[in-house]
N, C-alpha and C positions, 0 to 999 in steps of 0.2 A: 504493500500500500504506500509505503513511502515511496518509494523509488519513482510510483507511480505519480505520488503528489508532483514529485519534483520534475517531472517531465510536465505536468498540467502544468505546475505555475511558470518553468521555462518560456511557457505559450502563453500565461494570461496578459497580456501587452494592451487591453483595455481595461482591466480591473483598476479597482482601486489599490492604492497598496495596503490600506487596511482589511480589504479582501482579501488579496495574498497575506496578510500576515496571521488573519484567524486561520484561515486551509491550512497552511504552513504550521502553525500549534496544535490543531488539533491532531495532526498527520504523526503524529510524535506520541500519540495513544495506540498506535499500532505493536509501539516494543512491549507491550503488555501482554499481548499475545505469545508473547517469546521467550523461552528458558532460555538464564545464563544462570551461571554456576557460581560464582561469586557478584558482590554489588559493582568491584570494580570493574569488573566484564560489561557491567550492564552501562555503568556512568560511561566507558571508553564506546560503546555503542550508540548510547543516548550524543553525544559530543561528536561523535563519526558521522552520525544521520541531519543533524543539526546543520552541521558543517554543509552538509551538501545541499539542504535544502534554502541556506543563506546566499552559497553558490550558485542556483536557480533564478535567483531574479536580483542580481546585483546593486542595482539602480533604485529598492525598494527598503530605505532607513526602518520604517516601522518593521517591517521581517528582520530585520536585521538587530533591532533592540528587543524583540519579544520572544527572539529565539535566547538569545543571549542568557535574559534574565530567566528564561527555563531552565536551561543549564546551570546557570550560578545558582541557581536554587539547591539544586538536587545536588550536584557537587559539593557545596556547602554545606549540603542536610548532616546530621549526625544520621547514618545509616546504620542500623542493626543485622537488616536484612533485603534481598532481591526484593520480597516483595514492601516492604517500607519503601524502596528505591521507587518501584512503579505508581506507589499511592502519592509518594511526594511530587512524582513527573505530572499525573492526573490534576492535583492540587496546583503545583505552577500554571499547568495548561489553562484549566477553570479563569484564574487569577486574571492571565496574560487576557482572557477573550474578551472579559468580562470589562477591565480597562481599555482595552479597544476599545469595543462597543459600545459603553457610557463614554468614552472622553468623546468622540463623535458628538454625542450626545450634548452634552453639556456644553463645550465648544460651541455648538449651534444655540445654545439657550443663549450662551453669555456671550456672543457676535446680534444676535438677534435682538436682545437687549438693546441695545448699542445702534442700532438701525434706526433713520426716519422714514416712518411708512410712506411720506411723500415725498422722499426722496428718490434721485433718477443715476441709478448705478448701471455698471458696463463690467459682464464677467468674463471669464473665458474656459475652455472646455466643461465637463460634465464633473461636477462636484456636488454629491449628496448634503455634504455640511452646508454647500452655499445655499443651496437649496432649504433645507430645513434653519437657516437665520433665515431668509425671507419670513416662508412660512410662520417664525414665532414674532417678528415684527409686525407679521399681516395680526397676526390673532391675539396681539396682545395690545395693541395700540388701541388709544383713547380716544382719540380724534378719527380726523378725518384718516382715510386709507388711497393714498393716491399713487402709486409705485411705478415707475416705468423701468425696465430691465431689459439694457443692451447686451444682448448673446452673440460672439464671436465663433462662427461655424468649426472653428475650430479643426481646422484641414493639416492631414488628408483627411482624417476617420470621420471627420465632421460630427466629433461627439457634442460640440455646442447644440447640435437640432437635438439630440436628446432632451438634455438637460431644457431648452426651446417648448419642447413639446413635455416637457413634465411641471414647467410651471404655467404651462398652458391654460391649465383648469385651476389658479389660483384666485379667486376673488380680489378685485382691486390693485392688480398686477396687470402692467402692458406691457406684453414679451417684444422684441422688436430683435427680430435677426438678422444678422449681419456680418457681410465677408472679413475675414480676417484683417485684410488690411486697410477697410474702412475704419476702423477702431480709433487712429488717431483725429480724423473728419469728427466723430462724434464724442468723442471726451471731451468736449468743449459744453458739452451738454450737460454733463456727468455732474453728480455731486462729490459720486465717489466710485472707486475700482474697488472690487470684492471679488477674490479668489481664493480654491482653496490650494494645496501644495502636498509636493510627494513626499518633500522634507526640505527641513533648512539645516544646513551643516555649517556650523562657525557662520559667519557671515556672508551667506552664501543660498539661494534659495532655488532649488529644483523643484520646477513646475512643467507642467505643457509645454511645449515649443511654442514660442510666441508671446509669452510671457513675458518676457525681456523688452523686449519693443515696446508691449500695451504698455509698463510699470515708466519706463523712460521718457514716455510720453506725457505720459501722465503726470509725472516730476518738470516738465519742462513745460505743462499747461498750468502745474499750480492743483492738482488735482491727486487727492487722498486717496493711496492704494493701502486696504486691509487684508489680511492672509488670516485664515481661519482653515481651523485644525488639529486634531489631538495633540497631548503634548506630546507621544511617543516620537511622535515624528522633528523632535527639535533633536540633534546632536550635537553635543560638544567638541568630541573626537573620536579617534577608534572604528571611523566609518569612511571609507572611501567612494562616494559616487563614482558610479559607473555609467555613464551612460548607454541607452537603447539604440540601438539605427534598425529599421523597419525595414521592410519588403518596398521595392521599388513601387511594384506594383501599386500600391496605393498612390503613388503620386502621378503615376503615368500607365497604362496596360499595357501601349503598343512599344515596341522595342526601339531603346534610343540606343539610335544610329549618330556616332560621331561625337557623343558627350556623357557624360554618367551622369547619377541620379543618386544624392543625399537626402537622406531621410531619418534624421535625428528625431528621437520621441522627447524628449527636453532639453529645455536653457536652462542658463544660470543664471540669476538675477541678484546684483549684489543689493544686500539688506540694504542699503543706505539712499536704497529709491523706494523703499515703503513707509508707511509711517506708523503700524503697528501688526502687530500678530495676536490673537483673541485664538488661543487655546481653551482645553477645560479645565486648567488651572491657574492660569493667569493673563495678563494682558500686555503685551511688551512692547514699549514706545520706543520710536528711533528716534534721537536729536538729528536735527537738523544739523 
């Protein structure tokens, strides 16, 4: 089953990385099914399989801290026994998901908070948390609810028409979608940029392809970019981004004759073109 995960999430190149990072933890309940003869057999097992499933999607921080702290758990544990080893692996896994999926959560509470429901923001590709700050802004505001919301198609994969088409049916929301590199024509309009992110390392934020540009833009119009997202996803160190390059084919079908075809899955955007990050544990402003 592992081996297996690890070839799925090889391929999940549209998930989110908090996607891959719960598949990836729970995949790690499969050494329970396994006799080893001693715990250390099982810890150098548990640490082998780990390893290779971090190695599966390289470019994915949150896999990469929730495997981690699976591991330093159990390796840590005072272990008696093989099967204390597996209860404790069960216990981290629980843990790790569990934080994922509330800091999501709450992240979206505490960005949503923070939102004017008549205000006119501009996102870019497909982020559930962006999504559900709307949604708690829509539904908790006092007043009036006036929202216009620029979606950047988000090319190739054109996950923006997703995300397009899922706040489609939100009351008091005007979707309005839009080619990627109209983005800078319309941030003149914006109140604010609202995205989410795959991770930020040091000063350093991996997002969408595209990213870079809308944030630059947006810094040289005078226009407030906010990044929302668990805090799993913040690194200090001990993480090396790797970046994605995609199938040509998404940018072209028919065979280019005479020139090649790049196709990176994220930029880098240095922190110092945003002006805060609304995790779901705190909120972190950047001086100007």
């Amino acid at each position: 089953m592992i081996d297996e995960t690890v070839e799925e999430i090889s391929e999940m190149q549209t998930h989110s990385s908090s996607v891959v990072a719960v598949k990836a933890a729970r995949a790690l309940s499969a050494l329970a099914d396994r006799e080893f003869p001693t715990t250390e057999e099982y810890v150098r097992a548990l640490e082998r399989n780990s390893s290779a499933l971090r190695r599966a999607n390289p470019s994915h921080a949150s896999l990469h801290t929730t495997q981690r702290a699976i591991v330093e758990r159990v390796s840590g544990a005072d272990l008696d026994s093989v099967a204390d080893a597996k209860a404790e692996t069960e216990a981290a896994i629980q843990a790790v998901v569990e934080q994922v999926e509330a800091g999501k959560e709450r992240a979206a509470k505490r960005c949503g908070d923070r939102l004017d429901p008549t205000a006119t923001l501009l996102t870019h590709d497909y982020s559930a948390t962006v999504i559900e700050s709307i949604e708690r802004a829509i539904e908790t505001a006092d007043g009036e609810v006036d929202m216009t919301v620029y979606v950047t198609e988000a090319r190739p994969r054109y996950l923006g028409r997703k995300l397009a088409r899922s706040m489609a049916g939100i009351d008091g929301v005007d979707v309005r979608l839009i080619v990627d590199s109209a983005a800078g024509h319309y941030l003149s309009e914006c109140d604010h940029v609202l995205v989410g992110m795959d991770c930020i390392v040091d000063d350093t934020l991996y997002n969408r392809v595209g990213t870079y540009p809308i944030a630059a833009a947006a810094a040289d119009q005078g226009v407030p970019v906010t990044v929302v997202g668990s805090e799993s996803k913040l690194i200090d160190g001990g993480f090396a981004f790797e970046n994605e390059f995609r199938s040509v084919s998404e940018v072209m079908r028919e065979p280019a004759e005479g020139f090649s075809i790049e196709n990176p899955a994220y930029d880098a955007t240095p922190t110092r073109l945003l002006d805060n990050v609304v995790t779901d544990e705190r909120v972190v402003e950047y001086d100007e």
